[in-house]
C-alpha positions in Angstrom: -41.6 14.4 -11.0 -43.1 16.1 -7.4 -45.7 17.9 -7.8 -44.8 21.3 -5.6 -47.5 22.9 -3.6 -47.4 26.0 -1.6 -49.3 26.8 1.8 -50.6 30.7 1.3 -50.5 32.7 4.6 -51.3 35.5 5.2 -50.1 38.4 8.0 -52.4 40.4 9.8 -51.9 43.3 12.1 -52.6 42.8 15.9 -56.4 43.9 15.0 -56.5 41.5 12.6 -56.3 43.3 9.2 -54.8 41.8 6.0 -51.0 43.7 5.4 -50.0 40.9 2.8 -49.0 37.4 1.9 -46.3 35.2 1.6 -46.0 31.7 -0.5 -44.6 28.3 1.3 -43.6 25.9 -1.0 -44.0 21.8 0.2 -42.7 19.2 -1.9 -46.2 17.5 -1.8 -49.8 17.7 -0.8 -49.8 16.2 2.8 -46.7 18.3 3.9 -48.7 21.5 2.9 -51.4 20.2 4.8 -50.0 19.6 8.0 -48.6 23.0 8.2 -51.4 24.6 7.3 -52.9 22.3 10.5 -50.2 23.8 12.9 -50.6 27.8 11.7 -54.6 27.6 10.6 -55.1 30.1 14.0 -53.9 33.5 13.5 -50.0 33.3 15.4 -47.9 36.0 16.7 -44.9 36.3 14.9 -43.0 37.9 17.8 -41.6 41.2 16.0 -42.1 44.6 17.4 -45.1 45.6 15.2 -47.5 42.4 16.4 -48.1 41.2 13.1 -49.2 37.9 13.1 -49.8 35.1 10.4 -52.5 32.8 9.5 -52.4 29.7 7.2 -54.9 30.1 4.4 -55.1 27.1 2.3 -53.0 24.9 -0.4 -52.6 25.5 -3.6 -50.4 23.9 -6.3 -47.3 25.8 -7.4 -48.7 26.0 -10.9 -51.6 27.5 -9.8 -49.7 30.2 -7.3 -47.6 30.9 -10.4 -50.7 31.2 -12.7 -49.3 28.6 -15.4 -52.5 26.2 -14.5 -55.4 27.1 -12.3 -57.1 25.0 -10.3 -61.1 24.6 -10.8 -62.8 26.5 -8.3 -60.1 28.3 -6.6 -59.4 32.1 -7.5 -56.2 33.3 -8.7 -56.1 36.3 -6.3 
C-alpha cells in the first residue's frame, strides 16, 4: 500500500494576503517534495484577479484528512 501525501498551497492576493488553500495529493513523499521545490516562491497564477500561489509544506493524506496527525505539525 502507498502512502498518499499532499503538498498544501496556499493562494494569496497580489499584496500577498492569505484568500485560501488548496490540497495536492502525490503518490509519495519525494513527488510532494519536488513540487513543493518548483512552487515554494509565491507564483502568479495568471487569472484576472492576480492571485497567486505558494507551496507550503507536505503533509500525509491522513493527516490533511485528520484520521492521524503527525507529531509536531498543526492540524489547521
Amino acid at each position: 500500500m502507498m502512502a498518499e501525501w499532499v503538498l498544501i498551497v496556499s493562494l494569496l492576493t497580489p499584496g500577498g494576503d492569505f484568500v485560501g488553500k488548496l490540497p495536492v495529493y502525490y503518490p509519495d513523499l519525494t513527488s510532494c517534495q519536488l513540487a513543493l521545490k518548483r512552487i515554494i516562491k509565491p507564483t502568479n497564477v495568471g487569472n484576472p484577479f492576480g492571485l497567486k500561489y505558494k507551496g507550503v509544506m507536505c503533509v500525509t493524506a491522513d493527516h490533511w484528512e485528520g484520521r492521524r496527525p503527525m507529531k509536531g505539525v498543526p492540524l489547521d
